[in-house]
C-alpha positions in Angstrom: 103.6 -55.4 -10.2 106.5 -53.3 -9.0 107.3 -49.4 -9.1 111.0 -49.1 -9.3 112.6 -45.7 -8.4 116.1 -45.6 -9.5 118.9 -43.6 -11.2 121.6 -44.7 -13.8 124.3 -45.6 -11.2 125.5 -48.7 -10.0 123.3 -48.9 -6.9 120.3 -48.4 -9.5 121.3 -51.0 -12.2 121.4 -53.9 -9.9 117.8 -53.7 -9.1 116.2 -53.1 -12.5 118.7 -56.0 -13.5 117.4 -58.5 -11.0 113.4 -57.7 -12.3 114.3 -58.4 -15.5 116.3 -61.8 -14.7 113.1 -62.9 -12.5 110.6 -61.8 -15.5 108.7 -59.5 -13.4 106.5 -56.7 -14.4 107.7 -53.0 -13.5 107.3 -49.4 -13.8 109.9 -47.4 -14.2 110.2 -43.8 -12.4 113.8 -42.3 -13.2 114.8 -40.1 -10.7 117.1 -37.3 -11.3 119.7 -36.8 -9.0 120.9 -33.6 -9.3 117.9 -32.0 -9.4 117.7 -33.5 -6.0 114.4 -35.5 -6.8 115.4 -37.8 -4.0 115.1 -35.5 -1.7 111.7 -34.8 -2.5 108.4 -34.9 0.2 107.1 -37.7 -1.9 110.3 -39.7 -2.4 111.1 -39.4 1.3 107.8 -40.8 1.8 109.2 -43.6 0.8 112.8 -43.8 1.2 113.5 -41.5 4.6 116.7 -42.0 3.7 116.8 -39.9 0.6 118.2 -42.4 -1.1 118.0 -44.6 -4.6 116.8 -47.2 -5.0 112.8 -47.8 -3.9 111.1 -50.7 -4.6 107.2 -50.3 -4.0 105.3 -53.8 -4.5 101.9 -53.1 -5.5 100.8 -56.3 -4.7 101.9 -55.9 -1.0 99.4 -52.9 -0.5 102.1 -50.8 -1.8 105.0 -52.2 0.5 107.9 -49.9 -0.2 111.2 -51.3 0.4 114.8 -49.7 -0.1 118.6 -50.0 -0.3 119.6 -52.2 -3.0 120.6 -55.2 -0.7 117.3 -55.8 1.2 115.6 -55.1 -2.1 117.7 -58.1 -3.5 116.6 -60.4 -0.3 113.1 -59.3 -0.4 113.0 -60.2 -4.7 114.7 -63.6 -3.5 112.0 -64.5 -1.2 109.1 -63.5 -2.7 106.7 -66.0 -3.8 106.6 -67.5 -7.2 103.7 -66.3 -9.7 
């Protein structure tokens, strides 16, 4: 299971787009960009960068992973099932 924080842009789509193309089960968490939510102690817990998207895999002991391209790589070469 995957938490996916993301925004409506471009960026955003391509992740919650490759999830749903592999069949795999994820949360959600919008994150409004200007109210600066990326910015955010919590989000830059994740993401130092301050940036969307995160990808947090659950089953990875919470393995956060971010910008959209090693997110793509790291989807690719998971493990089936």
């Amino acid at each position: 299971m995957f938490d996916l924080y993301t925004a409506a842009t471009p960026n955003g789509h391509k992740i919650s787009i490759a999830l749903e193309e592999l069949a795999l089960p994820y949360e959600l968490h919008p994150i409004n960009l200007t109210a600066l939510e990326q910015k955010r102690p919590e989000f830059l817990a994740m993401n130092p960068n301050g940036r969307i998207p995160v990808l947090v895999d659950r089953d990875a002991g919470n393995f956060a992973i971010f910008e959209s391209g090693a997110i793509l790589i790291y989807l690719a070469r998971r493990p089936a099932g």
